[in-house]
DOGU-730348 format. One line per field, with one value per residue: residue number from 1; residue in one letter; chain; x, y, z of N, C-alpha, C in turn. Coordinates in steps of 0.2 Angstrom, whole numbers. Layout:
k	c(NUM	...)
r	c(A	...)
c	c(A	...)
n_px	c(X	...)
n_py	c(Y	...)
n_pz	c(Z	...)
ca_px	c(X	...)
ca_py	c(Y	...)
ca_pz	c(Z	...)
c_px	c(X	...)
c_py	c(Y	...)
c_pz	c(Z	...)
END
This chain:
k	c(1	2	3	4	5	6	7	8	9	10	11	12	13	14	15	16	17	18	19	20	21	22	23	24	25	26	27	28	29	30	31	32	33	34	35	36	37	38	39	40	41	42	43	44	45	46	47	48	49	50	51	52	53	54	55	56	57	58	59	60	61	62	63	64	65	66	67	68	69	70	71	72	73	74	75	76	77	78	79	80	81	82	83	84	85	86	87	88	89	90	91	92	93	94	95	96	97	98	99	100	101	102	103	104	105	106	107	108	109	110	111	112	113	114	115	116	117	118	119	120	121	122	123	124	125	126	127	128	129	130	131	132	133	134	135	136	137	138	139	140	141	142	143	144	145	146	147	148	149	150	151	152	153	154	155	156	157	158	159	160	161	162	163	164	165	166	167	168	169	170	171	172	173	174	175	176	177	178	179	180	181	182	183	184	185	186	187	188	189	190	191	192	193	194	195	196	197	198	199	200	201	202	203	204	205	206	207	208	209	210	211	212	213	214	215	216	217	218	219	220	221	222	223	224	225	226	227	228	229	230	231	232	233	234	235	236	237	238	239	240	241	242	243	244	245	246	247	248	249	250	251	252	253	254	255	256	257	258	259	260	261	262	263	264	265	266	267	268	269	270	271	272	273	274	275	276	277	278	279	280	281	282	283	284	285	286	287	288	289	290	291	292	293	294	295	296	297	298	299	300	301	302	303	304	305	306	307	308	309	310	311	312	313	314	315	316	317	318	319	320	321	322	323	324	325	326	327	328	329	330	331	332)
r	c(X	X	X	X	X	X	X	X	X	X	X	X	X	X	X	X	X	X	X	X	X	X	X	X	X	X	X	X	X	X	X	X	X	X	X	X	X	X	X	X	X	X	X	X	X	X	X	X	X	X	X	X	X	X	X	X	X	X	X	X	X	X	X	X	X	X	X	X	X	X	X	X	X	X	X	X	X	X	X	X	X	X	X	X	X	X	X	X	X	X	X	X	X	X	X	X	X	X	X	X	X	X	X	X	X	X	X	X	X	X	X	X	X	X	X	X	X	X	X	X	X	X	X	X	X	X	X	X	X	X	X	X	X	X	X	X	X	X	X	X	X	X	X	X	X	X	X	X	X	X	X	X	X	X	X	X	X	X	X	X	X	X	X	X	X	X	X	X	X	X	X	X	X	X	X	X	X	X	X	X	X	X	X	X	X	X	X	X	X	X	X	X	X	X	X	X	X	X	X	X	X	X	X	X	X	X	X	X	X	X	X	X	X	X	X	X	X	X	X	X	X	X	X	X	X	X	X	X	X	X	X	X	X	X	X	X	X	X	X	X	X	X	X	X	X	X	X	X	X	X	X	X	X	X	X	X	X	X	X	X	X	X	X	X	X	X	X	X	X	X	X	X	X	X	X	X	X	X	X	X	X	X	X	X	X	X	X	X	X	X	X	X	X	X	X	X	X	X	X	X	X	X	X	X	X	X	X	X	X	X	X	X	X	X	X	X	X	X	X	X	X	X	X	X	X	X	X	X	X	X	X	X)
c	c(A	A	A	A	A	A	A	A	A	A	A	A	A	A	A	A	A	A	A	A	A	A	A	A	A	A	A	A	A	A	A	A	A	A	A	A	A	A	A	A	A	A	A	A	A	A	A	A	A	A	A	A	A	A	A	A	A	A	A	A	A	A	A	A	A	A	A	A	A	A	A	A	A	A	A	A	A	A	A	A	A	A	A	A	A	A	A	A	A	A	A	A	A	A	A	A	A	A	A	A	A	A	A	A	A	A	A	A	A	A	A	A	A	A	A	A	A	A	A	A	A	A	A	A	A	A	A	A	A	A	A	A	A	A	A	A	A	A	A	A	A	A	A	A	A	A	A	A	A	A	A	A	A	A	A	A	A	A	A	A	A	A	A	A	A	A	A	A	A	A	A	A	A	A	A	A	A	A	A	A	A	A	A	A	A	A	A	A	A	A	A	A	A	A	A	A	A	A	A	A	A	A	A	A	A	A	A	A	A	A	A	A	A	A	A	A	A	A	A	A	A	A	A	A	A	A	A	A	A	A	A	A	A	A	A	A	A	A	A	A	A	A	A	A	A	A	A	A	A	A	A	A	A	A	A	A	A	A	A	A	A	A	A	A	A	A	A	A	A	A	A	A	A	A	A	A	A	A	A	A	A	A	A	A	A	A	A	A	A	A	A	A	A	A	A	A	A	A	A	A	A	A	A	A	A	A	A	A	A	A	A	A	A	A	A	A	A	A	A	A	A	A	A	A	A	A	A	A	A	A	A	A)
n_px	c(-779	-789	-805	-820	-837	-847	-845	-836	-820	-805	-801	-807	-818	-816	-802	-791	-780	-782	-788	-799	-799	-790	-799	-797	-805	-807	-806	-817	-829	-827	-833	-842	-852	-853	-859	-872	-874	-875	-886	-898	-897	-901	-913	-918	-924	-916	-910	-898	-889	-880	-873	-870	-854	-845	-855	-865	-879	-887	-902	-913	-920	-910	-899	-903	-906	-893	-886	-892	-890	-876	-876	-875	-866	-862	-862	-851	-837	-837	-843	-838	-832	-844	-848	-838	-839	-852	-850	-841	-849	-854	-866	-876	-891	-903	-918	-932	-943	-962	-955	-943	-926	-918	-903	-891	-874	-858	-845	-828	-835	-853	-866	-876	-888	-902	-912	-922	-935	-943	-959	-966	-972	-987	-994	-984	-984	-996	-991	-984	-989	-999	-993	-988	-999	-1009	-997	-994	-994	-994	-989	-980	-971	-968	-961	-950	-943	-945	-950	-953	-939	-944	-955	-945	-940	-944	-952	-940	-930	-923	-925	-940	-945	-947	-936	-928	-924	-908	-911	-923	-921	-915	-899	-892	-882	-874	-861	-845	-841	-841	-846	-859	-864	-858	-847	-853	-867	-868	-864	-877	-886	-883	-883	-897	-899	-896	-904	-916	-913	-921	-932	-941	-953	-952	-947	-958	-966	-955	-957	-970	-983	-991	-989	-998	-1008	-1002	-1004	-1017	-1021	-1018	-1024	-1036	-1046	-1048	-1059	-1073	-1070	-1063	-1051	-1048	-1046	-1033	-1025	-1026	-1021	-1008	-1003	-1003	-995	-983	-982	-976	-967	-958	-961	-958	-966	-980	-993	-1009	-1014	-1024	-1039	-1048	-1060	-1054	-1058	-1068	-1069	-1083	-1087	-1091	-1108	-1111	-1112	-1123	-1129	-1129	-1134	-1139	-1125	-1121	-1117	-1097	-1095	-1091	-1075	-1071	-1067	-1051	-1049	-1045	-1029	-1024	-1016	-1010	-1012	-1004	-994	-989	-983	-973	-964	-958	-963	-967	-979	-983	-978	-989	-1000	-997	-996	-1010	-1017	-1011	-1015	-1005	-1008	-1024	-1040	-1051	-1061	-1062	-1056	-1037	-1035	-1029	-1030	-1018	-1007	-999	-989	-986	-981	-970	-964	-964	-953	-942	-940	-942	-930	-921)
n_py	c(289	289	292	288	297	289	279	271	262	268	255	246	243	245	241	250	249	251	247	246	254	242	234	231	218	221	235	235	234	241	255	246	249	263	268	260	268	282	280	280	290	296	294	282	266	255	238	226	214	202	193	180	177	166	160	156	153	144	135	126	129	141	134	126	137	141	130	126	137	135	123	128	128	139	149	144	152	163	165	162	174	181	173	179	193	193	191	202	210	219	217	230	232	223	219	209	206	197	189	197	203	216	224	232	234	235	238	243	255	261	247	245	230	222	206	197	184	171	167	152	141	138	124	117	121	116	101	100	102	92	82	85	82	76	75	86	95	105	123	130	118	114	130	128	118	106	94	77	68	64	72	86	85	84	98	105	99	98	108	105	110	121	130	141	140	140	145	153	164	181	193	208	224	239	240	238	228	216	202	193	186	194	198	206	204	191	190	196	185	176	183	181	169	168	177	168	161	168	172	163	159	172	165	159	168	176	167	166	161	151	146	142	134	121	116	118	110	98	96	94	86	80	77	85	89	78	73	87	94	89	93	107	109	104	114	126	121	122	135	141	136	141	154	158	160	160	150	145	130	117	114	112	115	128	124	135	137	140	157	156	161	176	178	187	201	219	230	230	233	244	235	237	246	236	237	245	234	234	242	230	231	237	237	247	241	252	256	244	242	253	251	240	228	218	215	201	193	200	195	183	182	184	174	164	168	175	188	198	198	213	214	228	235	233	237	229	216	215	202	194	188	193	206	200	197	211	217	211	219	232	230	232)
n_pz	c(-371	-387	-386	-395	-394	-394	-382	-387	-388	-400	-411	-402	-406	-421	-426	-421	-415	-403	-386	-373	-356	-345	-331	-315	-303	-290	-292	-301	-292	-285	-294	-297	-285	-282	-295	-293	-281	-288	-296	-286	-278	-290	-291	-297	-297	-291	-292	-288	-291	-279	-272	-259	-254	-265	-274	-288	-289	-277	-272	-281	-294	-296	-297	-308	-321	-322	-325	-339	-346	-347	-356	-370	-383	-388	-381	-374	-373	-368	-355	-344	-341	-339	-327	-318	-318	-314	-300	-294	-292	-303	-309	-306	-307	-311	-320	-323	-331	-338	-354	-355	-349	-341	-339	-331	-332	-324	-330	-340	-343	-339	-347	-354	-354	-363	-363	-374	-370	-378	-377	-370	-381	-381	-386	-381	-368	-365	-366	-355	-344	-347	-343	-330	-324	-308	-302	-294	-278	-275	-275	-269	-265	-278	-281	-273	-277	-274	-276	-285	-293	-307	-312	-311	-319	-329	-332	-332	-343	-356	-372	-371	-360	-347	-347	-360	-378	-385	-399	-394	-387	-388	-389	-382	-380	-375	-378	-384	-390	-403	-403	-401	-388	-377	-362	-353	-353	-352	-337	-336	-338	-329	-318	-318	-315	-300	-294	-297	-286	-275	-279	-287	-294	-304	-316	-321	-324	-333	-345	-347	-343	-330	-315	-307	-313	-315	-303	-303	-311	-308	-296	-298	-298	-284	-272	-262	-243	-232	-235	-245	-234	-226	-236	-239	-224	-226	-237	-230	-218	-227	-230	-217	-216	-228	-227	-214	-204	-193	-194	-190	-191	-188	-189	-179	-167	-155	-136	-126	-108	-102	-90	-73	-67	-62	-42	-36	-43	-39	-47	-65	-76	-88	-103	-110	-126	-140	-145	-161	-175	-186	-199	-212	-219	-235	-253	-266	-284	-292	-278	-278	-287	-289	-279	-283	-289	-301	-313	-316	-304	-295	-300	-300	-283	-281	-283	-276	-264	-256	-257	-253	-262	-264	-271	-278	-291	-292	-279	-267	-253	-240	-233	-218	-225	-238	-235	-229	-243	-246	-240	-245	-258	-254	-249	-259)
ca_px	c(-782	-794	-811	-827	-841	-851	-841	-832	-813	-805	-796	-811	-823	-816	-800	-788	-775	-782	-789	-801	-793	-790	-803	-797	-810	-808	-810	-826	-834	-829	-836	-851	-855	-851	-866	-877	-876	-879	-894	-902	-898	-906	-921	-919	-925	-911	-909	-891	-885	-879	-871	-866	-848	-842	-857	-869	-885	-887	-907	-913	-921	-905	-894	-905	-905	-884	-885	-896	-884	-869	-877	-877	-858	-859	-859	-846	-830	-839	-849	-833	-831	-846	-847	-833	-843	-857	-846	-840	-855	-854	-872	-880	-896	-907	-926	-935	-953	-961	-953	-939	-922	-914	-897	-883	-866	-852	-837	-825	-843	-860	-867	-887	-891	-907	-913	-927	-934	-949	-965	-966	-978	-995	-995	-979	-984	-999	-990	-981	-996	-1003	-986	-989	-1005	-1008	-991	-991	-1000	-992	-985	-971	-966	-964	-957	-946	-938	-944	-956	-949	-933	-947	-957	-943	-935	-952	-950	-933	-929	-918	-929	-945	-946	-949	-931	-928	-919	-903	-912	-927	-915	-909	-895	-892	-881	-872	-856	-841	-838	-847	-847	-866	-864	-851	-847	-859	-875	-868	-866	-885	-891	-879	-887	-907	-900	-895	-910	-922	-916	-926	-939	-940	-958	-951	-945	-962	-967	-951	-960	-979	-986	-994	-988	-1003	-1009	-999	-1008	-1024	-1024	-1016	-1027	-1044	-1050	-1048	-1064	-1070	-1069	-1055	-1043	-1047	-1044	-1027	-1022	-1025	-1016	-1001	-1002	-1001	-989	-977	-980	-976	-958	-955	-960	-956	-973	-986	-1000	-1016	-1016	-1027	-1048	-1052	-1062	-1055	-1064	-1066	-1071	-1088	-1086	-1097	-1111	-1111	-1118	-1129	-1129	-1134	-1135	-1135	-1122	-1122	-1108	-1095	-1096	-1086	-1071	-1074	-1065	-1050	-1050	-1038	-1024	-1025	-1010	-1014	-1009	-998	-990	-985	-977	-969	-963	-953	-965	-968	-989	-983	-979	-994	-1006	-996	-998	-1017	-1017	-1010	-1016	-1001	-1014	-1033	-1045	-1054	-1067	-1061	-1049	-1034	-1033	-1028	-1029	-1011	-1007	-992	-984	-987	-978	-964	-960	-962	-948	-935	-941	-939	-921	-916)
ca_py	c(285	292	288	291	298	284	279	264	265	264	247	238	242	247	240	255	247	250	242	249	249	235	235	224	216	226	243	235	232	250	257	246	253	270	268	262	274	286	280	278	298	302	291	276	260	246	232	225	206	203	187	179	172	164	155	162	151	139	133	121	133	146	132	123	140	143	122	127	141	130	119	131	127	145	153	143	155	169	163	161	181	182	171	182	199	195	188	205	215	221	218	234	232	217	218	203	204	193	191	202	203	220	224	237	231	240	235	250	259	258	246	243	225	220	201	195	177	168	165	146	138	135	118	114	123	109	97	98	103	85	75	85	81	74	74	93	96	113	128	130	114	116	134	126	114	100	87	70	71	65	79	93	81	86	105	108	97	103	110	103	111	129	134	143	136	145	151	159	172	189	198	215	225	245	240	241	221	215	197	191	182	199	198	209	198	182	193	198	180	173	187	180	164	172	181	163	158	173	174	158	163	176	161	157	175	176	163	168	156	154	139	138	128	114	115	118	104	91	95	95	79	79	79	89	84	77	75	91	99	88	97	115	109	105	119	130	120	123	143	141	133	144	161	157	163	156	147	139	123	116	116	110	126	128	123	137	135	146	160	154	166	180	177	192	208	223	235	228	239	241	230	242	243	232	240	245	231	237	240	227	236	237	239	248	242	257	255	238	245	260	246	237	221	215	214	195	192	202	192	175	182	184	166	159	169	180	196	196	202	214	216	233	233	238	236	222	214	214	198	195	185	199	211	197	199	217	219	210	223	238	231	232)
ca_pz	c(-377	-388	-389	-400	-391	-391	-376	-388	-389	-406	-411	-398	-413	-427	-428	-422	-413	-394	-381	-367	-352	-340	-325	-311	-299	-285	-297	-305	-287	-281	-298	-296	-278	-286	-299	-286	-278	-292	-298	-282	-278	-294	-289	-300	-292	-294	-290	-290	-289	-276	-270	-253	-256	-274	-277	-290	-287	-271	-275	-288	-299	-299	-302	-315	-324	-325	-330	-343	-350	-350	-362	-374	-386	-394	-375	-368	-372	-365	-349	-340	-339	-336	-319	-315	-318	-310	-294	-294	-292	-310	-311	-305	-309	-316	-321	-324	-332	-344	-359	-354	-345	-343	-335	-331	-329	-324	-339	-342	-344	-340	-350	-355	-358	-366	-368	-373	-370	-381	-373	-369	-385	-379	-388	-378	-361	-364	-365	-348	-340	-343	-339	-322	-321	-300	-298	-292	-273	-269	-279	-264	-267	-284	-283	-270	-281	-269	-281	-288	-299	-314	-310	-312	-326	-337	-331	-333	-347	-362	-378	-373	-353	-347	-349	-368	-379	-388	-404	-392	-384	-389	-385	-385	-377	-378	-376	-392	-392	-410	-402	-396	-382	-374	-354	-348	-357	-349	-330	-332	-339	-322	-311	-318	-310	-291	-293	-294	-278	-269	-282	-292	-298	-309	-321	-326	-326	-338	-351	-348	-341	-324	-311	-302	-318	-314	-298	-303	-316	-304	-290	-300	-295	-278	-270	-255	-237	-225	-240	-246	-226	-227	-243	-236	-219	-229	-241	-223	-216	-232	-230	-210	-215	-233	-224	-206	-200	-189	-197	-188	-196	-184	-190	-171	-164	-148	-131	-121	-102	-99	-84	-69	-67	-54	-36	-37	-47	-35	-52	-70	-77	-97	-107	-113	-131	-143	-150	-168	-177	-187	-205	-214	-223	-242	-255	-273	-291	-290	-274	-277	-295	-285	-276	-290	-289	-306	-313	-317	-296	-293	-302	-294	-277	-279	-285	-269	-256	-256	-257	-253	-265	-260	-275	-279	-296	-293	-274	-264	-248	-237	-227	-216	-230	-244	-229	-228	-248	-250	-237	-250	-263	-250	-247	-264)
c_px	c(-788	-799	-817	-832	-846	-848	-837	-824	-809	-801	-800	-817	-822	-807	-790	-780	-775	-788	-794	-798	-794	-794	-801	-805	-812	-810	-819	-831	-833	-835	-844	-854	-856	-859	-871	-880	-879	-885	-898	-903	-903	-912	-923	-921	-922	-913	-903	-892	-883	-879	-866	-860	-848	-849	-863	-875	-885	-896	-907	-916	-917	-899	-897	-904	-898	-883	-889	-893	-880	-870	-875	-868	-859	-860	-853	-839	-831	-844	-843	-833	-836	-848	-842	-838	-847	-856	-843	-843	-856	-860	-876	-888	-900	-915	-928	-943	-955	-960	-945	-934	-920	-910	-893	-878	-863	-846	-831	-829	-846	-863	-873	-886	-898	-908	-920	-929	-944	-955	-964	-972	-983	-996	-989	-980	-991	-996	-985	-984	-1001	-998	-987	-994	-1007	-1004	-989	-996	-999	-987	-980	-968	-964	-959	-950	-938	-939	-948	-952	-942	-938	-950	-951	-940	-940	-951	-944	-930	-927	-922	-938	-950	-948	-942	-931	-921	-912	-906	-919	-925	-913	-908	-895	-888	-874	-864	-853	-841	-843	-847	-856	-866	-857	-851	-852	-866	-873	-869	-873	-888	-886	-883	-896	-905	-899	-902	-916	-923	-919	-932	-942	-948	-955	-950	-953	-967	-963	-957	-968	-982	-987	-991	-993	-1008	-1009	-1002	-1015	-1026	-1024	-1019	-1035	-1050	-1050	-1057	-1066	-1073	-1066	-1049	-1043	-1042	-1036	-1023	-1019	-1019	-1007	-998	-999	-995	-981	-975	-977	-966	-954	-954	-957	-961	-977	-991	-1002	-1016	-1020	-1035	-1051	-1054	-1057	-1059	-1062	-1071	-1076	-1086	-1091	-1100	-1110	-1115	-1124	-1125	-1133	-1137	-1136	-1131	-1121	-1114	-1106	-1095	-1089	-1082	-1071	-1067	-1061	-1047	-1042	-1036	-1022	-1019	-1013	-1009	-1001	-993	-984	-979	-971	-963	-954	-957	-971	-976	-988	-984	-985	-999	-1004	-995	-1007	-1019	-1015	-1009	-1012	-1005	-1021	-1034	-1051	-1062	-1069	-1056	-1045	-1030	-1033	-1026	-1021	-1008	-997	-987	-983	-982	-969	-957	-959	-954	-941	-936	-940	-933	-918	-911)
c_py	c(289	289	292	294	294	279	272	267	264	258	244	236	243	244	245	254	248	247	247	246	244	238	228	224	221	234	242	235	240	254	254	250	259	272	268	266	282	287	281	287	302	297	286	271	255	241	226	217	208	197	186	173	173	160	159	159	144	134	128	124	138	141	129	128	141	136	123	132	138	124	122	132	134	151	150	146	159	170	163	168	183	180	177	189	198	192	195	211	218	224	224	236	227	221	214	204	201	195	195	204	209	222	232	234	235	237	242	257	255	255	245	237	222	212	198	188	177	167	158	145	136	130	114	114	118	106	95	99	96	81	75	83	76	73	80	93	103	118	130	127	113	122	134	121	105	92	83	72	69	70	85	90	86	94	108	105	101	104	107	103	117	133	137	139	141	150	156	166	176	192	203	219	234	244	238	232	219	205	197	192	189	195	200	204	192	184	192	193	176	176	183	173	165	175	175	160	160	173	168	160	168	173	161	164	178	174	163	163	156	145	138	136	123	112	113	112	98	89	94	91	77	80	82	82	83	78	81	96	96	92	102	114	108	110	124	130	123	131	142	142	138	152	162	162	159	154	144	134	120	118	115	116	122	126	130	137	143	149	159	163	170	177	182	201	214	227	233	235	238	241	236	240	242	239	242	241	235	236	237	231	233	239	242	246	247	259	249	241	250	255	240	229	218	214	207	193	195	199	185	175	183	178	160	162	174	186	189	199	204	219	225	233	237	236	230	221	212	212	199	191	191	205	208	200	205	220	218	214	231	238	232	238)
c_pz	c(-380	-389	-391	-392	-390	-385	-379	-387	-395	-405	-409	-404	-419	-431	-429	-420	-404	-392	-374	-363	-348	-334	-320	-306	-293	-286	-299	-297	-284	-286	-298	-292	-281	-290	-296	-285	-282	-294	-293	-281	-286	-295	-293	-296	-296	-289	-291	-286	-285	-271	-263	-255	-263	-277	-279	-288	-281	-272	-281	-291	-301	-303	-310	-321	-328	-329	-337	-350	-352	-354	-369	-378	-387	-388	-370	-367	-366	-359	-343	-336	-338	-328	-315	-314	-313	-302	-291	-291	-299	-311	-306	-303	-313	-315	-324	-324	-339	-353	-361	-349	-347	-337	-335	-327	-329	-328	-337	-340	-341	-343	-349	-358	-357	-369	-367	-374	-373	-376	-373	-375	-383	-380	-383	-368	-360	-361	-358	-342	-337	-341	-332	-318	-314	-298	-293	-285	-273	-275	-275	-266	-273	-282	-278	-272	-278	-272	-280	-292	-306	-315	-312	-316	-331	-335	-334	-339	-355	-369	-376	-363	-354	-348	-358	-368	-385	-393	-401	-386	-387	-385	-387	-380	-380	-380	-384	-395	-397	-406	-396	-390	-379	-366	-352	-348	-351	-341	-332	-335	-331	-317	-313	-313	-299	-289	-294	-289	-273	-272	-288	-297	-305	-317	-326	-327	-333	-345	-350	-346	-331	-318	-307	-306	-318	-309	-298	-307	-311	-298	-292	-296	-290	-275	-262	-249	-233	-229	-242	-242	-227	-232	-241	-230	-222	-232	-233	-221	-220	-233	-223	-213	-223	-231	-217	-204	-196	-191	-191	-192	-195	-185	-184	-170	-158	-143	-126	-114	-100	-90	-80	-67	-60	-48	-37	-42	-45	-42	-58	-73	-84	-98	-110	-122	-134	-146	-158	-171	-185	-194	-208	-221	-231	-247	-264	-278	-289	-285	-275	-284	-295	-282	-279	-290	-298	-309	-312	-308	-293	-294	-297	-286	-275	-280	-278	-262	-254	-255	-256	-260	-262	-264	-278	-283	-294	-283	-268	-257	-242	-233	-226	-221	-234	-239	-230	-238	-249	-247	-242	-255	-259	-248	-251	-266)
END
């Protein structure tokens, strides 16, 4: 069949009388892998969906986001084929920084899509700011999903939450089909949802806004103390069980039991000296960027401990958690 050089085929766009050809499932997941693999030899850094089993989001952040697209009447022909796409591996490639979704689907073709999402309205991102106000302890538990159902109601809530609402999305995408809403578009808005169960943060990096606002407002009026110590010990406890690491939660010093003195000392002999204590390990701006980790996650790991600051711009402090996530971004 013939086709134009911009890789359309005629009849798909112009009304010629053909059809690009049929790709079954099993072809589109080799051809995925196939792509992959190309970019990666010529030194791209993807990042492909990539889902265990049929189900595309498991979490309450990834599914809230696909409930949130299937409200939308003037994508529901075309969300169907997408489910299927990005169940296939189709999705090649997602990037998610704010403002900004961009994708490669494997279709027939490689296909480039581009969507871009509103910033959240400052007069609206207010006003969820107060409704949460002391109902928020912990930015885990939020990015967990785990609050009150009022609590994720006011969040997630249809035109007046943190999701967008139809007319603040654009599509865009290389492919021949003149319909908005094509397949590929709807695989890489299906893949933003797979991709909030590992990194839910990303959402409010998506809409500009910072979630340790909700935090920060709700815990303002706490005063210090025991409740404060409580707080922290929770906060702890919530990384111990979200990371699977070991925290101290524990402010008790230790006791330790003094060594009885010597009977006699024929020599004093000198203390050897201390080990020079050893310098903790630092990660740069540019590293973490090399890296594939987003400014937005950057900035919301220095907000929650995730990174030290280490009063040098640019370079940041590298704890065992901040080690845990950059391994999902090394595994991409």
């Amino acid at each position: 069949m013939a086709r134009r050089s911009s890789g359309s085929y005629y009849g798909y766009d112009g009304g010629y009388g053909g059809y690009p050809p049929y790709v079954s499932v099993s072809e589109r997941k080799e051809l995925a892998a196939q792509e992959i693999a190309r970019l990666v030899k010529k030194g791209r850094k993807v990042s492909p969906v990539v889902l265990e089993g049929k189900t595309i989001a498991a979490t309450f952040w990834g599914k809230a986001w696909c409930t949130n697209l299937e409200r939308y009447s003037d994508y529901e022909s075309r969300l169907p084929r997408g489910r299927s796409y990005v169940r296939s591996g189709a999705v090649v490639d997602l990037q998610i920084t704010p403002g900004k979704i961009a994708a490669r689907v494997r279709g027939s073709e490689l296909y480039t899509v581009t969507i871009t999402i509103a910033p959240v309205a400052p007069a609206l991102w207010k006003e969820i700011v107060g409704e949460c106000t002391g109902k928020i302890d912990s930015v885990v538990e939020l990015l967990r999903g785990k609050l009150s159902t009022a609590v994720m109601e006011i969040i997630t809530r249809q035109a007046k939450g943190l999701f967008p609402s139809q007319k603040q999305i654009g599509l865009r995408c290389s492919c021949p089909d003149s319909a908005t809403m094509c397949k590929h578009v709807a695989a890489a808005l299906y893949g933003v949802g797979a991709r909030l169960d590992r990194e839910p943060e990303l959402l409010f990096g998506l809409r500009w806004v910072d979630p340790a606002e909700l935090v920060t407002t709700a815990t303002a009026g706490v005063t210090a103390g025991k409740q404060a110590v409580a707080k922290g010990k929770a906060l702890d406890a919530d990384l111990a069980s979200l990371f699977g690491i070991d925290l101290d939660v524990d402010s008790t010093p230790a006791v330790v039991e003094a060594a009885p003195p010597p009977r006699r000392a024929k020599r004093a002999m000198p203390a050897p000296a201390p080990a020079p204590a050893a310098a903790p390990r630092t990660l740069t701006g540019a590293e973490l960027l090399l890296l594939g980790v987003p400014a937005s996650t950057v900035q919301y790991w220095l907000k929650t401990g995730v990174l030290g600051r280490t009063g040098t711009p640019g370079v940041y402090g590298c704890t065992p958690v901040a080690d845990e996530r950059l391994q999902r971004f090394r595994a991409r």
